[in-house]
C-alpha positions as CSV (number, residue, x, y, z in Angstrom):
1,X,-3.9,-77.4,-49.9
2,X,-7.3,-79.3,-49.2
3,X,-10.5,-77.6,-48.3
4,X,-10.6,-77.9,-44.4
5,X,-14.0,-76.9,-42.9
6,X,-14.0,-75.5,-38.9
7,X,-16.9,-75.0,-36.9
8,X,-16.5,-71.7,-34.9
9,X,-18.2,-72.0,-31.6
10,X,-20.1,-68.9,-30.1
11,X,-23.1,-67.6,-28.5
12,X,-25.2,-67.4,-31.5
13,X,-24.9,-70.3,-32.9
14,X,-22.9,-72.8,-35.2
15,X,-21.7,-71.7,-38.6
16,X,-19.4,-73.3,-40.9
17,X,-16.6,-71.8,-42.8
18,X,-14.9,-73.1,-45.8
19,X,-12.1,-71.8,-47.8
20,X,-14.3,-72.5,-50.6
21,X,-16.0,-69.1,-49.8
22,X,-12.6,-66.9,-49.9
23,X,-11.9,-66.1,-53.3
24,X,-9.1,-64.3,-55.0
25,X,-9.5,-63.4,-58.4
26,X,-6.6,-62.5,-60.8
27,X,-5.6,-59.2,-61.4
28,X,-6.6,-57.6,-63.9
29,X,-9.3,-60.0,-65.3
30,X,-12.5,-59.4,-65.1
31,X,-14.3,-61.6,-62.6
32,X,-17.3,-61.6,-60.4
33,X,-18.0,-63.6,-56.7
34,X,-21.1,-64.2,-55.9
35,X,-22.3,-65.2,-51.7
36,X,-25.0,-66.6,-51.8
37,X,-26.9,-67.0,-48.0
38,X,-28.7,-70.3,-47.3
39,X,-29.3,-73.0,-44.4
40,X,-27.3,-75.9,-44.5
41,X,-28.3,-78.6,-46.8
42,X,-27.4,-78.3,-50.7
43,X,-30.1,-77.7,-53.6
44,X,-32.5,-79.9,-53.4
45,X,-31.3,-81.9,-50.4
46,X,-33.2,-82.7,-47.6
47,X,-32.8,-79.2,-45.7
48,X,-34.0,-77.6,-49.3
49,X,-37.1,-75.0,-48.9
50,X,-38.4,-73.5,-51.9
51,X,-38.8,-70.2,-50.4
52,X,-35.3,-70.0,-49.5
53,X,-33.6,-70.5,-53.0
54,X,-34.3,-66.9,-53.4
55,X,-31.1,-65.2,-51.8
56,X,-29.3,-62.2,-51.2
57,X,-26.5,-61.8,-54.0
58,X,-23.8,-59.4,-54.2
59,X,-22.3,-59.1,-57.5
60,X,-18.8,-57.0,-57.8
61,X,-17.3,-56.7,-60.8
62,X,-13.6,-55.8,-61.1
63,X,-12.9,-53.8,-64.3
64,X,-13.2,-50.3,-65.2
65,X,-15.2,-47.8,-63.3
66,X,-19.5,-48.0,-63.0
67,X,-19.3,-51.1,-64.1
68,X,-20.0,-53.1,-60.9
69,X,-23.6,-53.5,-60.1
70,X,-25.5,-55.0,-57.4
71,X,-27.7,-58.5,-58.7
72,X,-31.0,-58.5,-56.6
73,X,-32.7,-60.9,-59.0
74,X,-33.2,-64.4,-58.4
75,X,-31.1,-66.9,-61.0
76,X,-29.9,-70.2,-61.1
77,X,-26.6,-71.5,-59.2
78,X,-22.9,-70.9,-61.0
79,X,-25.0,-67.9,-63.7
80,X,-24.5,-64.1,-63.5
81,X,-27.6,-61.7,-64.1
82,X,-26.7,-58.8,-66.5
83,X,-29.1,-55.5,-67.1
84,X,-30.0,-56.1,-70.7
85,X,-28.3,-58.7,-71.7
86,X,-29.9,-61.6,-69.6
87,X,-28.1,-64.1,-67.2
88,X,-24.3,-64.7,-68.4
89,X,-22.5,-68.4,-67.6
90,X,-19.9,-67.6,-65.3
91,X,-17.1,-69.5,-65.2
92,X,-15.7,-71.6,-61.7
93,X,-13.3,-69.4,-60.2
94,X,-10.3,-70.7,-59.2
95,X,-9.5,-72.4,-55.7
96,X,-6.3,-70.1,-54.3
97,X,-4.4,-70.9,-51.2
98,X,-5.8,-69.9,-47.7
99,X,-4.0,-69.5,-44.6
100,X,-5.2,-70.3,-41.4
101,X,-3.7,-69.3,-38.0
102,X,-5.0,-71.6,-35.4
103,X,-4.0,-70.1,-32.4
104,X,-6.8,-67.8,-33.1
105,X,-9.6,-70.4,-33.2
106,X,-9.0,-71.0,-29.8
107,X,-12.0,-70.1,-27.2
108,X,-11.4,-66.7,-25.6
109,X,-11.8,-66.6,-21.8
110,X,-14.2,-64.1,-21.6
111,X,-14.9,-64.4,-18.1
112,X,-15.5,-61.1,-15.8
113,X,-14.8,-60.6,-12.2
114,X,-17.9,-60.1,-10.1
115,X,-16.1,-57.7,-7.9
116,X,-14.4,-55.7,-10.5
117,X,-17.3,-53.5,-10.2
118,X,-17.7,-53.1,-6.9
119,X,-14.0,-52.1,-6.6
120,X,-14.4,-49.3,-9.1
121,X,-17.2,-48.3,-7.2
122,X,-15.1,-48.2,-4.6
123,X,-12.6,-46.3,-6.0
124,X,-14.8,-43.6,-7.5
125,X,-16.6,-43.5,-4.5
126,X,-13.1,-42.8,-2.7
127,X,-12.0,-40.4,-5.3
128,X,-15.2,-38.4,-4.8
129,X,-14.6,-38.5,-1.1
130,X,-11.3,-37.1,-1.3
131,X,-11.7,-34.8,-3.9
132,X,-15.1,-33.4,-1.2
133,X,-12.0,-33.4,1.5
134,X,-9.1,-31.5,-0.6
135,X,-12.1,-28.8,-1.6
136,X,-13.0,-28.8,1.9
137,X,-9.4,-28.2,2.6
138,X,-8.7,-25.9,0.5
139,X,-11.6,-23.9,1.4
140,X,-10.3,-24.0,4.6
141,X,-7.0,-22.7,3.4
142,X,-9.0,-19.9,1.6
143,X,-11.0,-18.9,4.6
144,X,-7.9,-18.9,7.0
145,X,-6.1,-17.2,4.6
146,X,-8.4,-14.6,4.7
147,X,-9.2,-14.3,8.2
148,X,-5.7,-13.8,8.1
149,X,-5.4,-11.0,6.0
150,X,-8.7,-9.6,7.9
151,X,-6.6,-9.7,10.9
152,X,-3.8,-7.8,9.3
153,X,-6.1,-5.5,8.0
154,X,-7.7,-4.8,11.5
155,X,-4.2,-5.1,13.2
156,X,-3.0,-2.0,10.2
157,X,-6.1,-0.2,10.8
158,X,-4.9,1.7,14.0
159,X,-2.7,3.9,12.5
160,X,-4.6,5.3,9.5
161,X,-7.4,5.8,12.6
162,X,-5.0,8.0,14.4
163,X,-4.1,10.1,11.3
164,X,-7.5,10.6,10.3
165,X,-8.7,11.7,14.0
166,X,-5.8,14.0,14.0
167,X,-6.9,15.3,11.1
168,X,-10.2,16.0,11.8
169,X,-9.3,17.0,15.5
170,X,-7.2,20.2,13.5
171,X,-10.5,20.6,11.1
172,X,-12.6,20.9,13.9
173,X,-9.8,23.1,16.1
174,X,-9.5,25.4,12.5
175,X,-13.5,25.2,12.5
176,X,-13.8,26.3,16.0
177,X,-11.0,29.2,15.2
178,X,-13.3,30.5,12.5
179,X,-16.5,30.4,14.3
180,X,-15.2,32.5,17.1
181,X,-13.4,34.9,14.2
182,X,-17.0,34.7,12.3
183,X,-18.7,35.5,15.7
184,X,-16.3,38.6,16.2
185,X,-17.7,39.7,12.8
186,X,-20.9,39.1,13.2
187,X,-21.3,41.3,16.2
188,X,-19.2,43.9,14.8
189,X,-21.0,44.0,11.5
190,X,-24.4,43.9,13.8
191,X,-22.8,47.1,15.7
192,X,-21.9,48.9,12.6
193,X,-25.6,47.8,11.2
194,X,-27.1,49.3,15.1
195,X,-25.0,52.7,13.9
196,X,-26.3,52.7,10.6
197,X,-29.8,52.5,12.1
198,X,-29.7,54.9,14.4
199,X,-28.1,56.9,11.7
200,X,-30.9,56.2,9.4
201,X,-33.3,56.9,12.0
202,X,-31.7,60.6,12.6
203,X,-31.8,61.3,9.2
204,X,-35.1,60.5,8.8
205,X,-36.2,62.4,11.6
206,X,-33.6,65.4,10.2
207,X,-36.0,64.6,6.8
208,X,-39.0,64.7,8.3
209,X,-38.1,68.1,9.9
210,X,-37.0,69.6,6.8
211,X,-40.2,68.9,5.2
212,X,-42.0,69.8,7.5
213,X,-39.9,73.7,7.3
214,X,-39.8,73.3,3.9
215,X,-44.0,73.3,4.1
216,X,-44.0,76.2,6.3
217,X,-41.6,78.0,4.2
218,X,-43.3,77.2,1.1
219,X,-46.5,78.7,3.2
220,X,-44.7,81.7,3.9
221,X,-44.1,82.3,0.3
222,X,-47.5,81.9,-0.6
223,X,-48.4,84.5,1.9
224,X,-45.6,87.2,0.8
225,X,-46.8,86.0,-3.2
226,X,-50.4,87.2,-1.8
227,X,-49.4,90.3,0.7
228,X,-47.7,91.0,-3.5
229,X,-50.7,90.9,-5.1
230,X,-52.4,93.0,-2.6
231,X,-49.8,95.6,-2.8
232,X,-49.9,95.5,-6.4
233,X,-53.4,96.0,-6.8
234,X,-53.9,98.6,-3.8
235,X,-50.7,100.2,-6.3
236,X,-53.1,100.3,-9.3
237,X,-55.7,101.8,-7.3
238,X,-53.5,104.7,-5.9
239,X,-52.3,105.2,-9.3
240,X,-55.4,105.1,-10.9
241,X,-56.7,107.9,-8.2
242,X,-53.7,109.7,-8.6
243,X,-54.1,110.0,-12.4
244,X,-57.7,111.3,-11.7
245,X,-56.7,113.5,-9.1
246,X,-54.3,114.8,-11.3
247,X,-57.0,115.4,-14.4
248,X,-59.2,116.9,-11.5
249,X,-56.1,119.4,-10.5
250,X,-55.7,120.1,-14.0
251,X,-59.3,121.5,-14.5
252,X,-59.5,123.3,-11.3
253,X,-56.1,124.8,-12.7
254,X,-57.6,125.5,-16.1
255,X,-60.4,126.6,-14.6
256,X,-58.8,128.9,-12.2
257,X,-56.3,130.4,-15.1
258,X,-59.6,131.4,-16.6
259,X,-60.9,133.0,-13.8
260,X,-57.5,134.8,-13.6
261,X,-57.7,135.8,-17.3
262,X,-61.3,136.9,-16.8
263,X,-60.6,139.2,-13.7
264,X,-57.3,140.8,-14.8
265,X,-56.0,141.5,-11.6
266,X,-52.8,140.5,-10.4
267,X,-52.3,140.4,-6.8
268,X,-48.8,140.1,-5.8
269,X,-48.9,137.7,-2.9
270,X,-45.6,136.2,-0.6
271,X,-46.9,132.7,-0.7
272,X,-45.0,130.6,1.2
273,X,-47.5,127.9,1.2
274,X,-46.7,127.1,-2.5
275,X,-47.8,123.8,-3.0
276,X,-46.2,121.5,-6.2
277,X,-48.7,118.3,-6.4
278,X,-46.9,117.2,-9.6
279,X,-43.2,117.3,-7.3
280,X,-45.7,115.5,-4.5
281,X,-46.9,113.2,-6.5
282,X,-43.8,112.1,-8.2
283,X,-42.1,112.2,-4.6
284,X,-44.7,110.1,-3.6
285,X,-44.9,107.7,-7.0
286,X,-41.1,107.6,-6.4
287,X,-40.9,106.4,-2.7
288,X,-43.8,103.7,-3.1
289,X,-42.1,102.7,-6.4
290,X,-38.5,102.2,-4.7
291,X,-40.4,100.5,-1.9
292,X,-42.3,98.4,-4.2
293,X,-39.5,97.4,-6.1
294,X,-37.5,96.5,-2.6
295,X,-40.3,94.6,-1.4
296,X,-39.8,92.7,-4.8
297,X,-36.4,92.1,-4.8
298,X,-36.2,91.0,-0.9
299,X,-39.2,88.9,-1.5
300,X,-37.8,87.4,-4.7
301,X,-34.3,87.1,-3.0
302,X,-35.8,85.6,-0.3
303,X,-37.5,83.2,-1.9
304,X,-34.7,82.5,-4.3
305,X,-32.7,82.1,-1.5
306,X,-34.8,79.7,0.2
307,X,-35.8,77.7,-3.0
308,X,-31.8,77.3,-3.6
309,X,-31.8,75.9,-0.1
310,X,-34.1,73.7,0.2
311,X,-33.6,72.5,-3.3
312,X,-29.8,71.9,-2.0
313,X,-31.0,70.7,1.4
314,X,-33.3,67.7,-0.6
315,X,-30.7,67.0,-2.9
316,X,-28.6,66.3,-0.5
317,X,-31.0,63.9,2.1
318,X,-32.3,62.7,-1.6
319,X,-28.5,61.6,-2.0
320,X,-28.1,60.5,2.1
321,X,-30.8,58.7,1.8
322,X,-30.0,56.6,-1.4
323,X,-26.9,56.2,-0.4
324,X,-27.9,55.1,3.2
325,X,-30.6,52.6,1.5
326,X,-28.1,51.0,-0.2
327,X,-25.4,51.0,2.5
328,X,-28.6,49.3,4.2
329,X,-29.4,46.5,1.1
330,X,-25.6,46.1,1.7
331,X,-25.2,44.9,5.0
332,X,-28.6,42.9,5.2
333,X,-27.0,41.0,2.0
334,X,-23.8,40.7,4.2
335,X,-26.1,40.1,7.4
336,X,-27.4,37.1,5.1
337,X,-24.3,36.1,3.8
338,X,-22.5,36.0,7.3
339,X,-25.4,34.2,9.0
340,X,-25.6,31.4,6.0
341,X,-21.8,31.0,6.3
342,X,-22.1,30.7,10.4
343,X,-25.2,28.7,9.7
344,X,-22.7,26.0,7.1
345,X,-20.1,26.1,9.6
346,X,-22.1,24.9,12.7
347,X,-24.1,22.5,10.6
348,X,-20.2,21.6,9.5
349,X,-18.9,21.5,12.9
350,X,-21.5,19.2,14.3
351,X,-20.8,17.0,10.9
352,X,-17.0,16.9,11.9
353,X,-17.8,16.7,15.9
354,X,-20.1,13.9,14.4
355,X,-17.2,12.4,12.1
356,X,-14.8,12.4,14.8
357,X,-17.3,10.8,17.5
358,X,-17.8,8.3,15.4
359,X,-14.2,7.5,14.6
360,X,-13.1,7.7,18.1
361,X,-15.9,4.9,18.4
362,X,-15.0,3.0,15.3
363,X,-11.2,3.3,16.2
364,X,-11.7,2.4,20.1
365,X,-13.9,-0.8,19.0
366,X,-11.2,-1.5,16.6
367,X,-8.1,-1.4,18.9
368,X,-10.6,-3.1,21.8
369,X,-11.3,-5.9,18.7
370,X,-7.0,-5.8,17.9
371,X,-6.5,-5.8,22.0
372,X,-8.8,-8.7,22.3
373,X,-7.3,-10.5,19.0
374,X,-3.4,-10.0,20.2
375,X,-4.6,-11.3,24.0
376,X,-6.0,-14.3,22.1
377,X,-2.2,-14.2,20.4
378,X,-0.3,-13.7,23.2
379,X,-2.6,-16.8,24.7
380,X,-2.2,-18.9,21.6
381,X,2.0,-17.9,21.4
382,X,2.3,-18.7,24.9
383,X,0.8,-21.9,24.7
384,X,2.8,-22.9,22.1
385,X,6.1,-21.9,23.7
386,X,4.3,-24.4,26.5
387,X,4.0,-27.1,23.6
388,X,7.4,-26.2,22.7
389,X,8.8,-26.2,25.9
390,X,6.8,-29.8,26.3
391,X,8.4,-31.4,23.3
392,X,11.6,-30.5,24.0
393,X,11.2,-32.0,27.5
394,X,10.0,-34.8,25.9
395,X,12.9,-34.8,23.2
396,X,15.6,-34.3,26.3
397,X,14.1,-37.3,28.0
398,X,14.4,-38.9,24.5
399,X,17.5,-38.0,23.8
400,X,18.5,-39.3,27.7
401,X,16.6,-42.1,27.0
402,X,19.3,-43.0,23.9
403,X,22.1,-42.3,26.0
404,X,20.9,-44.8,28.3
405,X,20.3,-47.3,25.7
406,X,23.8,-46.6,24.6
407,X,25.2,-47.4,27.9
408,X,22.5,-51.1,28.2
409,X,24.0,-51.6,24.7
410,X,27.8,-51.2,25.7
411,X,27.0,-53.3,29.2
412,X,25.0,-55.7,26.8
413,X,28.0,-56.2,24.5
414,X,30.1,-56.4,28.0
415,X,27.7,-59.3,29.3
416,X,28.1,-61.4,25.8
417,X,31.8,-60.5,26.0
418,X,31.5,-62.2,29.1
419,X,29.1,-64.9,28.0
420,X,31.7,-65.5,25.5
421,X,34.5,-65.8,28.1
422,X,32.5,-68.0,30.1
423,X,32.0,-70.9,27.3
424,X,35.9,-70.1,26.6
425,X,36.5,-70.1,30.7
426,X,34.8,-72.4,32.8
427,X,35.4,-70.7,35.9
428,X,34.1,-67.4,35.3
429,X,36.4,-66.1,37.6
430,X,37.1,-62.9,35.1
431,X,33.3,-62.6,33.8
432,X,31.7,-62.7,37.5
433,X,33.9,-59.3,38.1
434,X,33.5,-58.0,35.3
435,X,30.1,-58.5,35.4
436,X,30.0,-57.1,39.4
437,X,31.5,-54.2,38.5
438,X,29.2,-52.9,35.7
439,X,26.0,-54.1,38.2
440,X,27.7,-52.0,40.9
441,X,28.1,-48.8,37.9
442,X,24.8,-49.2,35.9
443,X,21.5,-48.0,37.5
444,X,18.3,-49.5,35.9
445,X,16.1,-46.7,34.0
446,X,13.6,-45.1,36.1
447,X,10.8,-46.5,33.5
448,X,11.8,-50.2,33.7
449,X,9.9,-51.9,36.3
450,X,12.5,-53.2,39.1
451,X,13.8,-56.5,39.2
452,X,13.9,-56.4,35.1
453,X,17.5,-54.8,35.0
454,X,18.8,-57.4,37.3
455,X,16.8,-60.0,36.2
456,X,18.6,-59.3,32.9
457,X,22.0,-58.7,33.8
458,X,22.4,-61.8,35.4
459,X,24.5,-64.6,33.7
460,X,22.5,-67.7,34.5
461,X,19.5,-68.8,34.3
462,X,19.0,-67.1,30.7
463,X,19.5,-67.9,27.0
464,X,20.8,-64.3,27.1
465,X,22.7,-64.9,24.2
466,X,19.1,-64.5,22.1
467,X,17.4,-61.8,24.3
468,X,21.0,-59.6,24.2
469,X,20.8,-59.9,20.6
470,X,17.1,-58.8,19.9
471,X,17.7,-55.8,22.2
472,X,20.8,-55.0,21.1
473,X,19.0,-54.8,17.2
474,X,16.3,-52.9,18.2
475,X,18.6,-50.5,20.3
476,X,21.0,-50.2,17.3
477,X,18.0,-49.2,14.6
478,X,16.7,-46.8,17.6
479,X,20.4,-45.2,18.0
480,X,21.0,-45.0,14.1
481,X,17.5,-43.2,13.6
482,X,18.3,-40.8,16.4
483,X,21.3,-40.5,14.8
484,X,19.9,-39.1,11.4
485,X,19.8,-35.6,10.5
486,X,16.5,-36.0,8.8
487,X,15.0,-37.2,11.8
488,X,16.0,-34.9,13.7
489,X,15.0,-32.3,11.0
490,X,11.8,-33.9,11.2
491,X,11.0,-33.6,14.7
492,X,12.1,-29.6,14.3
493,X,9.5,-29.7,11.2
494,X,6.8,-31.2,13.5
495,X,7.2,-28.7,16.3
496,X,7.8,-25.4,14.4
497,X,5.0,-26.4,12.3
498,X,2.4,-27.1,15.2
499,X,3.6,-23.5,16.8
500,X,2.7,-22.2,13.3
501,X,-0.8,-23.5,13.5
502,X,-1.4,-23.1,16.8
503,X,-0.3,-19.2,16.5
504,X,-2.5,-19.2,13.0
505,X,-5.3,-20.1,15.3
C-alpha cells in the first residue's frame, strides 16, 4: 500500500503524519527505530537550521535484556551510535502495512452548551434546598416526636405523684405517731429523772447528816478516849499512894510489933473496931478494877459498835451514791440520746412536711399543665370532628352532586335519543313528549345559574349534539373516579390524616 500523508487539524497546530514513521520490526531480529524531531523541510533544504540538526533520539533495541540503551549523541542520518564501539550503519528498515480508519480523522464536535452550567447550578442549588427542607422536616418530625413523648410523659406523671404523696402522707402520719410516742417518753423519762433527783437530793442531805453524826460521834470518842486517859492516870496515882500507904502501914506495924515485944504486956482487949487495910485495900483495888475494866469494855463496845455502824452506814451511801451517779450518767446519756432522736425526727418531719409540700405543688402544676394540655385536646379533637363533620358534608353534597350528574347524564342520553329520533322523525311528535316529560321531572341543580338547565334542555336552537357529548365525557370520567375505591380510599386517607395532625397539634 502507498505512503499516504494526512494533516490532522487541531488547536495547536498542523502536523503531518506518515506511515513512514510506524515501524514494525521482525521478530526476533535485532533492530533499532530511531524518531528523530525536526521542522518541516529535509536536510539541507530550505527550512534547514544548523542548530536544529541536533535532535532528540530514542534508540530501543530488541534483543536480550540490558541491552537497549538510550542514544543522546548527535550522529548523522540512517547511523546508530554505540557505547564503545562508535556509530554502526543501520540498515533501512522495512516499510510494513498500516491501516488507517478514517472515520476517526473526522473533526469532533466539541461544542459545549452555555447553559449546561447554569442548569447544574440549578440543580445543585435545588438539591441543596431540598436536602435544607427534608432536615428541616425531619427535625420537625424529631421535635414533634418528642413533644409527644414529653406529653405522654406529663400525661403518665399523675399517677406515680399520687403514689409517692401517699407514701409520704403515711411517712409523715408514722412520723407524727412516733413523735407523740417519743414525746410520751420523754416526759416520762424527765419524771423518772425529777424522782431520781429528788432522790439524789435526800440522799445527799441523809449523807450530809450522817457526817455530820459521824463528826460528833467521832468527837464523843475522843472525849471518852480522854475521860480514859484521865482515869488511867488518876488509877496510877491511887495505886502508886496505895502502895506507899501500904509500906507506911507496914512500918508503923513493924514498929508497933516492936513496941509490943519491948513492953511485954498483953492486954486482952474485945476489939470490935478491927480494921483489915490489906482486905480494904484489895476491896477497894478490886471494885475500881471491875469498874475500870467495865468502863473499858462499854467504851470499847461502844465505840466498836459505832465504828461498825458508821463504817456500814458509809459503805452503804458510798454504794447509793455510786450507784445513784451512775443511774444519773445513765439517764442524761438517754436524756441525750432521746432529745437527738426527737431533735432528727422534727428536723425529718419538717423535711417530709417539706417533700410532700412540694410534691403536692409539683403534682397540682403538673395535673393544672395535663388539665390545660387535654383542654387544648379536647379543643384540637373537637375541631377536627368539626373538620370531619365538614368534609363529609362536603363529600354528601359530592356524592349528591354525582347522583345528579347521573340523572343530567341519563336525561342527556334521553335528549340525543331524541335528537336522534328527530333527524329519523321529522315531526317530533314522540321527542317533544318525551322531552316535556323529563323538563316537567328534572329540577335544575341549585348551583347552576337559572335559565342554563332549560337553556340546555331545549331541542332547537343548539348544536346539542356537540355540547351533550362534551358533558356527557366529562360527567362519565367524573362518575368513573367517584366510582373508584382508591379514590374514595383517598379521600378517607386525606381526612383521617388531617384529624391526626390536627389532634398531634
Amino acid at each position: 500500500m502507498a505512503g499516504h500523508s494526512y494533516r490532522f487539524s487541531s488547536s495547536f497546530g498542523v502536523r503531518n503524519f506518515s506511515p513512514c514513521s510506524a515501524v514494525t520490526p521482525k521478530p526476533g531480529v535485532r533492530s533499532c527505530s530511531c524518531a528523530t524531531a525536526h521542522r518541516r523541510g529535509t536536510h539541507g533544504g530550505p527550512g534547514y537550521r544548523p542548530s536544529e540538526a541536533l535532535a532528540a533520539r530514542a534508540c530501543v533495541q530488541c534483543g536480550p535484556p540490558h541491552c537497549g540503551e538510550l542514544c543522546t549523541t548527535p550522529t548523522q542520518r540512517g547511523q546508530l551510535w554505540l557505547p564503545g564501539r562508535g556509530p554502526l550503519q543501520a540498515q533501512r528498515p522495512r516499510i510494513t502495512t498500516v491501516t488507517v480508519n478514517e472515520s476517526l480523522l473526522t473533526p469532533l464536535n466539541l461544542e459545549i452548551d452555555p447553559n449546561a452550567q447554569c442548569v447544574k447550578h440549578e440543580e445543585k442549588e435545588q438539591i441543596k434546598s431540598l436536602s435544607s427542607k427534608f432536615a428541616a422536616f425531619i427535625d420537625k418530625v424529631r421535635f414533634l416526636e418528642q413533644q409527644n413523648k414529653l406529653l405522654e410523659t406529663k400525661c403518665n406523671l399523675e399517677p406515680p405523684f399520687q403514689g409517692y404523696t401517699e407514701t409520704l402522707r403515711r411517712e409523715t402520719e408514722c412520723v407524727e405517731a412516733d413523735s407523740g410516742r417519743l414525746a410520751w417518753e420523754l416526759n416520762h423519762v424527765q419524771e423518772v429523772l425529777e424522782g431520781y433527783k429528788k432522790r439524789y437530793e435526800e440522799e445527799l442531805a441523809l449523807r450530809a447528816m450522817a457526817e455530820n453524826e459521824f463528826v460528833s460521834c467521832r468527837r464523843t470518842i475522843d472525849c471518852a478516849y480522854l475521860h480514859k486517859a484521865d482515869l488511867e492516870a488518876s488509877m496510877e496515882v491511887l495505886r502508886e499512894e496505895t502502895v506507899f500507904l501500904r509500906s507506911l502501914y507496914q512500918k508503923e506495924i513493924h514498929l508497933l510489933q516492936s513496941q509490943i515485944s519491948d513492953s511485954l504486956v498483953v492486954v486482952k482487949m474485945d476489939n470490935s473496931w478491927e480494921l483489915n487495910i490489906d482486905l480494904v485495900v484489895a476491896e477497894i483495888k478490886a471494885q475500881y478494877d471491875n469498874i475500870d475494866s467495865r468502863s473499858q469494855a462499854e467504851a470499847e463496845t461502844w465505840y466498836q459498835t459505832k465504828c461498825e455502824e458508821m463504817k456500814a452506814t458509809l459503805t452503804q451511801q458510798g454504794e447509793n451514791l455510786c450507784r445513784t451517779e451512775k443511774e444519773i450518767s445513765e439517764l442524761n446519756r438517754m436524756i441525750q440520746r432521746l432529745t437527738a432522736e426527737v431533735e432528727n425526727g422534727k428536723q425529718q418531719r419538717c423535711k417530709l412536711e417539706a417533700a410532700v409540700t412540694q410534691s403536692e405543688q409539683q403534682g397540682e402544676a403538673a395535673l393544672s399543665d395535663a388539665r390545660c394540655k387535654l383542654a387544648e385536646l379536647e379543643a384540637a379533637l373537637q375541631k377536627a370532628k368539626q373538620d370531619m363533620a365538614c368534609l363529609l358534608k362536603e363529600y354528601q353534597e359530592v356524592t349528591n352532586s354525582k347522583l345528579g350528574l347521573d340523572v343530567e347524564v341519563a336525561t342527556y342520553l334521553k335528549l340525543l335519543e331524541g335528537e336522534e329520533n328527530k333527524e329519523t322523525d321529522p315531526q317530533g311528535k314522540g321527542l317533544a313528549q318525551e322531552h316535556s316529560q323529563l323538563v316537567a321531572k328534572l329540577s335544575p341543580p341549585p348551583a347552576w345559574p337559572p335559565g342554563l338547565f332549560s337553556l340546555l334542555l331545549c331541542p332547537s336552537g343548539w348544536n346539542l349534539q356537540l355540547i351533550l357529548r362534551k358533558m356527557l365525557y366529562s360527567v362519565a370520567s367524573l362518575r368513573g373516579l367517584l366510582k373508584l375505591e382508591s379514590f374514595r380510599k383517598l379521600v378517607k386517607g386525606h381526612l383521617i390524616w388531617d384529624a391526626q395532625r390536627i389532634l398531634s397539634t
